[in-house]
N, C-alpha and C positions, 0 to 999 in steps of 0.2 A: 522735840524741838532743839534743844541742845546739842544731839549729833549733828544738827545739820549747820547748826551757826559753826563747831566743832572742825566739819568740816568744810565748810566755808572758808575759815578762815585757813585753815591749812593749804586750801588751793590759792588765796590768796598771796599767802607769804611766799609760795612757789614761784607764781607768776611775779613776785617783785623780786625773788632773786633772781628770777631769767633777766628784767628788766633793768635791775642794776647791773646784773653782766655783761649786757647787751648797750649798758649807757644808755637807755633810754628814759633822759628825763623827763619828758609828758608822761610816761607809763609809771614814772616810780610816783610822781604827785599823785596821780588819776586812783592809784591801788593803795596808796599811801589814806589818803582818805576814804577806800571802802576797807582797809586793815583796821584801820581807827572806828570807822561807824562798828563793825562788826565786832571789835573786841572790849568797846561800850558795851551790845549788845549782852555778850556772852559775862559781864562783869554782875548786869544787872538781872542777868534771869533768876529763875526758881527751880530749883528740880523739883518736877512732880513725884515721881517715884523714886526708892532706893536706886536704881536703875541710872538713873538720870543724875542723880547727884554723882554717881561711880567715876560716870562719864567727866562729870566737870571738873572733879576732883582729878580728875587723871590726869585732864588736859592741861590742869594748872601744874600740877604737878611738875607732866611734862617743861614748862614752859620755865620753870624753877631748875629741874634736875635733868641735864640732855642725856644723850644718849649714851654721851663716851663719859661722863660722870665715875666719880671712884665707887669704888665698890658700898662703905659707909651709904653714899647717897643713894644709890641705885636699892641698897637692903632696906632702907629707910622708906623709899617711893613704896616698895613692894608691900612694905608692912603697915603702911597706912591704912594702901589700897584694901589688906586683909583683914583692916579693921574696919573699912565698911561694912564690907562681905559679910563680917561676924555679927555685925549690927542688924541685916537683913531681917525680917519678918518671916 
């Protein structure tokens, strides 16, 4: 469940930067509120498995540390992540 709100919301934010490029304001309100419902959603879920928790924590992660991030933050995402992994069952 969480890959899928995960990526949900990823194609959402996509389709709102098309929409703000495009000046399309019906489309940035309309996505604007399914961003917000969907990222409610993903605030309040549970990960069932190690598996699922990886996933959230990454996403958050993500959403914290981009992509072009210095290197400090980019070692630190990674080394969370490998503290889940070592957490695993």
């Amino acid at each position: 469940m969480p890959s899928e709100l995960i990526d949900r919301f990823r194609q959402l934010s996509s389709e709102m930067s098309s929409a703000i490029e495009a000046d399309d304001s019906e489309a940035v309100t309309a996505l604007d509120s399914e961003l917000s419902e969907t990222w409610n959603q993903l605030l309040g879920i549970e990960a069932g498995d190690t598996g699922e928790l990886r996933s959230l924590v990454g996403f958050f992660l993500d959403m914290l540390v981009p992509d072009d991030s210095s290197a400090p933050q980019s070692e630190a995402r990674a080394r969370i992540l490998e503290l889940i992994d070592a957490g695993r069952p």
